[in-house]
Every structure is written in C-alpha cells, then in structure tokens.
VEXVORO-592981 format. One record per residue (C-alpha): residue in three letters; x negated, y negated, z negated. Coordinates in steps of 0.1 Angstrom, whole numbers, padded with zeros to 4 digits, always signed. Layout:
REM VEXVORO-592981
AlaXYZ/...
//
This chain:
REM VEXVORO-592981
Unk+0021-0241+0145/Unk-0003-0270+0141/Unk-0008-0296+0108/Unk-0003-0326+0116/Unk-0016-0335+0080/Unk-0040-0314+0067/Unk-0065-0314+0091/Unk-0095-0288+0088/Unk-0129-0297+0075/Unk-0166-0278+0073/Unk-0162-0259+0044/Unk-0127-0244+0058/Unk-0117-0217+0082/Unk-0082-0216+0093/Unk-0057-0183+0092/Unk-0027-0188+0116/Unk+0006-0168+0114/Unk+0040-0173+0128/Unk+0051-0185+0093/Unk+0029-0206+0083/Unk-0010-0224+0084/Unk-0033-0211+0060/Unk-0072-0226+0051/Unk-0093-0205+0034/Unk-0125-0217+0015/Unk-0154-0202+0031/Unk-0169-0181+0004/Unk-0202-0201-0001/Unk-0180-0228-0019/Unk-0160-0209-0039/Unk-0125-0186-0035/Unk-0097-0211-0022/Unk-0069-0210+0002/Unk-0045-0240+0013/Unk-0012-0227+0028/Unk+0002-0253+0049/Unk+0038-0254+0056/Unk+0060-0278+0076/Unk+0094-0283+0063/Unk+0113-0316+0075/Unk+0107-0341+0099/Unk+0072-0358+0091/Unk+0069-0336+0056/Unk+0047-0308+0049/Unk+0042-0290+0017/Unk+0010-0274+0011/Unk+0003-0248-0016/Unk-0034-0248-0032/Unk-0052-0218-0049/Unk-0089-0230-0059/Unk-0115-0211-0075/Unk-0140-0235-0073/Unk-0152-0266-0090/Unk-0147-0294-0061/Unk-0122-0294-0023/Unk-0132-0327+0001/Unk-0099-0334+0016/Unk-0095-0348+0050/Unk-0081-0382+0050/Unk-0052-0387+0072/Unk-0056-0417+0099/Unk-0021-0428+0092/Unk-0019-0452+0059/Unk+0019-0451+0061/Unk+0020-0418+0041/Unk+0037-0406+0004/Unk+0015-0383-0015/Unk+0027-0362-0044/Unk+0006-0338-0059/Unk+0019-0313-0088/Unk-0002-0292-0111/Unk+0007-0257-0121/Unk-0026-0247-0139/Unk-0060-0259-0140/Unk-0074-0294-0138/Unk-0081-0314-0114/Unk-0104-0349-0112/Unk-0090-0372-0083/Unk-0118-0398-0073/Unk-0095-0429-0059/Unk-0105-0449-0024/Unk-0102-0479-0054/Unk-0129-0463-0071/Unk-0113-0449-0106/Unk-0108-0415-0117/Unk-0076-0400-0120/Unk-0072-0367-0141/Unk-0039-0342-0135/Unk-0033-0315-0158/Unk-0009-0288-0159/Unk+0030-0299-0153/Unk+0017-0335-0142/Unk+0031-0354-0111/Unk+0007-0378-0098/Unk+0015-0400-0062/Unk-0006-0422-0041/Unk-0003-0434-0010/Unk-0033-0431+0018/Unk-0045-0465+0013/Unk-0054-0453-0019/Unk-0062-0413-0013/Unk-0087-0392-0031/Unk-0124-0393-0014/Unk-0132-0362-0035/Unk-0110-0338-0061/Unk-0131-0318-0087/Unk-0122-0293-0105/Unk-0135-0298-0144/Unk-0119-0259-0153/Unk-0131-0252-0121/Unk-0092-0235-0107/Unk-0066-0250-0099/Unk-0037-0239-0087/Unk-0007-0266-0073/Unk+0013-0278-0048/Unk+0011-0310-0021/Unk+0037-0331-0004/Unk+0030-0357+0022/Unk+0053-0375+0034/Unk+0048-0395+0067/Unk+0076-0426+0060/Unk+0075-0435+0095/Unk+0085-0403+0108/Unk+0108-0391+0077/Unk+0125-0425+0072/Unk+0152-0423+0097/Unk+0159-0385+0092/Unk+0169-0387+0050/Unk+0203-0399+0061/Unk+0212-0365+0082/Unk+0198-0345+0048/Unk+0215-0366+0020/Unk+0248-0382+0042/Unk+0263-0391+0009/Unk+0230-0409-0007/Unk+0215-0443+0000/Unk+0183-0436-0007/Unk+0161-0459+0009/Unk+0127-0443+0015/Unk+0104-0473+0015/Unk+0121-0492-0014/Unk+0115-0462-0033/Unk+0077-0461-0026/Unk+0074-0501-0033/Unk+0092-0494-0068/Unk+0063-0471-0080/Unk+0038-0490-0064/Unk+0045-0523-0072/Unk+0014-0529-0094/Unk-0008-0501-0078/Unk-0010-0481-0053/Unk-0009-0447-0073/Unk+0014-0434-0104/Unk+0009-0409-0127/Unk+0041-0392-0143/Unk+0031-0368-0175/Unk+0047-0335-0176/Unk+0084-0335-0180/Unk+0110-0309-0182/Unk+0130-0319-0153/Unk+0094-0322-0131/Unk+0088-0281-0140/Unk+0124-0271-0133/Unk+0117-0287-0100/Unk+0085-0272-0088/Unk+0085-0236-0108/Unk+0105-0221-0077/Unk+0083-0232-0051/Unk+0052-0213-0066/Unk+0066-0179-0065/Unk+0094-0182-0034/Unk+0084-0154-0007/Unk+0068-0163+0019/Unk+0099-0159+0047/Unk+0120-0181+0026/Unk+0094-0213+0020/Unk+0100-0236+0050/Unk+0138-0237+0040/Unk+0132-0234+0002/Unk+0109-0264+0005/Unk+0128-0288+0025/Unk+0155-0282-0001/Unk+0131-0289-0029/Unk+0116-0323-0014/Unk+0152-0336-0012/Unk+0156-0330-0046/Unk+0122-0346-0058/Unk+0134-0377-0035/Unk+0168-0374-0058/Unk+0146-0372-0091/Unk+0124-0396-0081/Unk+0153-0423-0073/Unk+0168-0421-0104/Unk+0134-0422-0119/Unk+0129-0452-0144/Unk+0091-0463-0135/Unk+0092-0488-0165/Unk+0091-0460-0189/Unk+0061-0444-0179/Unk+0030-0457-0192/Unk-0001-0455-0173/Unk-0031-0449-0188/Unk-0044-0416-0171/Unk-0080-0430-0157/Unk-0113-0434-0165/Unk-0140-0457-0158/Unk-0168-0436-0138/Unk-0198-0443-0164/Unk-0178-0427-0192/Unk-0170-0396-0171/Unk-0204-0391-0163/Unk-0216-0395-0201/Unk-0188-0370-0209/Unk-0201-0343-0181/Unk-0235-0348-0197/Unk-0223-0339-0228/Unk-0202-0313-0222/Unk-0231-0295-0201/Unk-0254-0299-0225/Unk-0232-0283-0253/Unk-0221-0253-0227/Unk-0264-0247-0224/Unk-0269-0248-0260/Unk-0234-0231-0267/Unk-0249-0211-0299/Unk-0257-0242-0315/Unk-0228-0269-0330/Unk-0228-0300-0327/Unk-0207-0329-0346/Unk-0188-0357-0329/Unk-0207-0385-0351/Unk-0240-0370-0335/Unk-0230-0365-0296/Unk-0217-0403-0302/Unk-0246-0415-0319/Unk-0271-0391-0289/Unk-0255-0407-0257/Unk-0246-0443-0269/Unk-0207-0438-0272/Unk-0182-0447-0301/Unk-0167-0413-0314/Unk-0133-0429-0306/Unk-0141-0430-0269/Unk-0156-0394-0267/Unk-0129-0378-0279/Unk-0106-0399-0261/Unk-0126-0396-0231/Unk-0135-0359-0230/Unk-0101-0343-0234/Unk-0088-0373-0207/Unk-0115-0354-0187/Unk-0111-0320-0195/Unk-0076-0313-0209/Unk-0087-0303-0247/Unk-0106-0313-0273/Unk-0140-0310-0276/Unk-0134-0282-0304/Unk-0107-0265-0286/Unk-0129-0266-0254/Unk-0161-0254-0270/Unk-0141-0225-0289/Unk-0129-0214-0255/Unk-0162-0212-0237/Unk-0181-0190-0266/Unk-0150-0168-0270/Unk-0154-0165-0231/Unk-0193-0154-0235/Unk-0187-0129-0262/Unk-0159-0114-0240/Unk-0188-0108-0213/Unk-0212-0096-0239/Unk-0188-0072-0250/Unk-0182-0058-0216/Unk-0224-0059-0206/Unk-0241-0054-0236/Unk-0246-0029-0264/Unk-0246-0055-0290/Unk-0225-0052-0325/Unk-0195-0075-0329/Unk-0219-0097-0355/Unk-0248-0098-0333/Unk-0224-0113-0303/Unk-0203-0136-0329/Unk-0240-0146-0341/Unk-0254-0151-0304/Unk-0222-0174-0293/Unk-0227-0196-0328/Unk-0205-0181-0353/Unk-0219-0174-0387/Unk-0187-0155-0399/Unk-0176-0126-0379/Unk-0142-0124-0397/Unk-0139-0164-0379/Unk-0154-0150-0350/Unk-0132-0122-0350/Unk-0097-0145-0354/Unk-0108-0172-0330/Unk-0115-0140-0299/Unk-0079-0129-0311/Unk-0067-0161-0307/Unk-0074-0165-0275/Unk-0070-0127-0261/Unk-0042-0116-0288/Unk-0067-0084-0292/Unk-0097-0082-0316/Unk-0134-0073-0302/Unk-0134-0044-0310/Unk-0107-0030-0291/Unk-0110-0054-0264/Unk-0144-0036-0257/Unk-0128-0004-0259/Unk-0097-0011-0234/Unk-0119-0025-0209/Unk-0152-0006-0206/
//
C-alpha cells in the first residue's frame, strides 16, 4: 500500500504492512512514528506519536487538498506558508488548506500525540454522494465557508470535537481503515452544521513575540532554581507584562507559573531517583525555600509525596 499523501522525507524510515503505512522517526531526531492509513477515496488518516521537539512535513504538490489536524496531548507550533504561527493544544481542531500548509511543526512540550486528515477535494468530491445518499453536503462549499477570510481555521476544544476523535486513538489496528472512513463522514456532518461565525480567531502569534517568549522561557528553565517576576522578565526583554503572559501560555499551553512549577517538580523527580540528596536539599536545589510548599506542589503533580515517590521507584 503506497501514500499518496504523506510522502517520506530524510529524517524518516518507512515500516510497511498489509494493514497499514507506518514512518518512524529515525532515532537521531527523536522517538516518532506516523501511521498512515487510507480510508475513502482521496482521504487518508494518519496517526502521530512524537517524542521530539520539531517533524518537517512534506508538502503535497496538489493545492486542492483539506487538512484537519486534531490534538490529543501535547502541543504543537504550526509555522504557516503565510508566515504566522499557529499553536494547537490538546482537544483543538485546526484546518488549512495546502496553499497555506505548515513549512515546519514544533513541538514547544516536545510530544505530541494526534491525528491527520487530508482530504484531496478533487478525488473525494464526487464519491460523498455514494457515502451520505441522503445528505447534500457539498464538499467545496463547505471548505470556502471556513475559508472565506483565510485560508486556515482554528476551532478550540469542544465536547462534540472529543466525542468525535476519542475512538479513533485507541480503535485496533484491524478495524481502523473502516473505523476511519466512518469517522471522517461524521467530521464532514459536524463540520456542515458547524456555525463558523461563532468561532473567534485569535490563536496566532507574530514571530518576533515567539522568539522573545522562547528566550525567556529558556533562560528561566537554565536558571530554574532561581524566580523570577513577570514585571522583571517584561521589563528584561522589552515586552509589556500583558503581552508575556498572553504570549507565553498562547505558546506553550500554561502560564508562566504553572509552566515553571512543572519543570522544577520534574527535576526533583529525577534528583530523587539519581541522587542521595534529602527532600530539603532537592526542594532547595529546584528553588523552593519551604519544603512543606515543595512537598504539596510534587504531590500536586504526581498525587504522591517525595518521599514515597523515591521509595516506589528506586
């Protein structure tokens, strides 16, 4: 079975069995695999599993293609052929077409883990009818409604969006190619009855801004055991507080508290498991002066306490 889509690229090797296409991530870039599956006429659905902190996709020679991308768990940092950023987070549906695709997709978590439709409209167009014989659903009217001002949209997390997509993450393997076909008829449904007028769009970011808030945020991450206040990173790298804040969870999913508390929790986890330092020398090293703070903020985020989180896995 050949892609006609997702065509393979330098820092992929492909894995080929009779169900489906498979590109794995050659380990030099990271852990990543891209399962490729073709469902319908002119549709694939592709599956990504990234452990990494960037993917270069391949762009497809057609322009006349639908792309829908859904996040299941990470973040990912879609750089636009029209130059801005778009950010996805967990639960969020974002399409484009491939006069706008991404040049590059980075990972600011560095995982990711969701799913891919394409859609080739001039291949897909005349088969909807035998699928849905009862809807009218006219393929290319659809994509000019959510393109009518650009040539991407960006629709935040939604109930009816996860019902949709939950399935298609853990169906076996045997079952997917019928699975998926089912489930792109009924995004096509959703997305019919989808009110575009509703949905604001404001999930992208000028490149200058990004690259101030990467600057920050590795900075803090090298200094971790130090803290820092919003009024001096704003005042530091030229920015209003307003727009860092704004800026930096657009960027990375979180606040810059919530984000920083997560990364030194994460380092005193691997202190714990490498070193034979106390519980205050680690909540010390990582920039807490309290280990009773130290010690609710490590429960917080791994529901055990330090001590015994040590204990159960050394």
């Amino acid at each position: 079975m050949n892609s006609s889509f997702f065509h393979i690229n330098a820092d992929m090797n492909l894995i080929q069995n009779n169900q489906h296409v498979v590109y794995q991530l050659n380990p030099s870039k990271g852990q990543g695999t891209a399962s490729v599956h073709s469902v319908l006429p002119g549709v694939e659905v592709t599956i990504f599993n990234f452990q990494t902190s960037a993917f270069v996709p391949t762009a497809h020679l057609n322009m006349n293609i639908l792309e829908l991308n859904h996040c299941l768990e990470g973040r990912a940092e879609c750089k636009m052929k029209d130059g801005c950023l778009q950010y996805i987070g967990e639960g969020d549906l974002f399409m484009n077409t491939m006069r706008n695709h991404s040049n590059c997709i980075e990972f600011p978590l560095e995982y990711y883990k969701g799913i891919n439709v394409t859609i080739d409209l001039d291949k897909f167009t005349g088969q909807l009818s035998e699928h849905l014989p009862d809807m009218e659903i006219d393929v290319r009217g659809l994509v000019n409604r959510f393109f009518e001002n650009d040539e991407c949209f960006f629709i935040q997390a939604k109930e009816n969006i996860q019902h949709i997509f939950k399935g298609m993450y853990s169906i076996p393997v045997e079952a997917r190619d019928t699975y998926y076909g089912l489930k792109v008829l009924e995004i096509l449904i959703y997305l019919y009855y989808f009110d575009t007028a509703k949905e604001q769009q404001n999930n992208f970011f000028v490149r200058q801004e990004v690259d101030i808030i990467k600057q920050i945020k590795k900075m803090m991450t090298e200094q971790f055991e130090q803290r820092f206040t919003i009024d001096e990173l704003a005042r530091q790298y030229h920015i209003s507080p307003t727009t860092l804040k704004t800026a930096f969870k657009g960027v990375y999913g979180v606040s810059i508290g919530e984000y920083m508390k997560a990364y030194r929790i994460k380092k005193a986890a691997s202190m714990l498991l490498k070193t034979q330092e106390s519980i205050g020398e680690i909540a010390s090293a990582v920039g807490y002066k309290s280990q009773s703070k130290f010690g609710a903020a490590f429960k917080d985020i791994y529901k055990i306490t330090p001590l015994k989180y040590r204990s159960k896995y050394n």
